[in-house]
C-alpha positions in Angstrom: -66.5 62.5 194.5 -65.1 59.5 196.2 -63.8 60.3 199.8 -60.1 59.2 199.9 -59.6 60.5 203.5 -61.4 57.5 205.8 -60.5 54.1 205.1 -63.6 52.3 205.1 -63.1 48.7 203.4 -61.0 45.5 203.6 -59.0 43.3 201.5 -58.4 40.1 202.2 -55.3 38.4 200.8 -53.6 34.8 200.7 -49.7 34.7 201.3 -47.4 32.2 201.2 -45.3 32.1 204.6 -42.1 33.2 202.4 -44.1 36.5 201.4 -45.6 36.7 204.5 -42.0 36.7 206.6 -40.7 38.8 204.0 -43.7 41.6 204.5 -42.9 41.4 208.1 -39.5 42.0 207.5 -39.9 45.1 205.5 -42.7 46.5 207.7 -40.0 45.9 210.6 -37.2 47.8 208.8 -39.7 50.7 208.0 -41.3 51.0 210.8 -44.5 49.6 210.3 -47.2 47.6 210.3 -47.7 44.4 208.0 -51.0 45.5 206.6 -50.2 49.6 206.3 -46.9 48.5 204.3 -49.0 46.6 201.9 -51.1 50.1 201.9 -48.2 52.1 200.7 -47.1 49.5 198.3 -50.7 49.6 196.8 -51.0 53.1 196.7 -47.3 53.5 195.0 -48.5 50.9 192.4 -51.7 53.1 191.6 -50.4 56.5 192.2 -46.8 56.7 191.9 -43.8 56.5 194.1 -43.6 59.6 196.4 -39.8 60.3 197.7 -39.6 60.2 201.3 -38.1 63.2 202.0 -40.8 65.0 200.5 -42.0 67.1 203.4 -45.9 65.9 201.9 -45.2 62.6 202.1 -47.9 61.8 204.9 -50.7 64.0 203.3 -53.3 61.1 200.7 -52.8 62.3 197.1 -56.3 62.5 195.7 -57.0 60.4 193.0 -58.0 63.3 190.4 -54.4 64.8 190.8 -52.4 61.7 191.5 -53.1 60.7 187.4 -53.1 64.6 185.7 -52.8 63.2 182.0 
């Protein structure tokens, strides 16, 4: 089973400054960093969209449960 607790690789990725500054900006108003916003966008875009109120909302879905078909 593939361990979805330690992050272990990179991703390099080429912005323009526009998406850049607007990344930043985002990551400002959220309280976070550049590259772990574009972690939660990533992981919203494979897994779903998690409300933020949910009291779970900093626990990793596992993949196996994240797409129950």
């Amino acid at each position: 089973m593939l361990d979805d607790n330690k992050r272990t690789h990179d991703v390099k990725s080429w912005l323009t400054e526009r998406e850049y500054f607007d990344l930043c900006k985002q990551a400002d108003r959220e309280d976070r960093k550049p590259g772990e916003l574009l972690r939660v966008i990533m992981r919203r875009f494979l897994y779903g969209h998690i409300d933020p109120s949910c009291p779970q909302s900093n626990v990793t879905n596992r993949v196996d449960e994240a797409r129950s078909e």
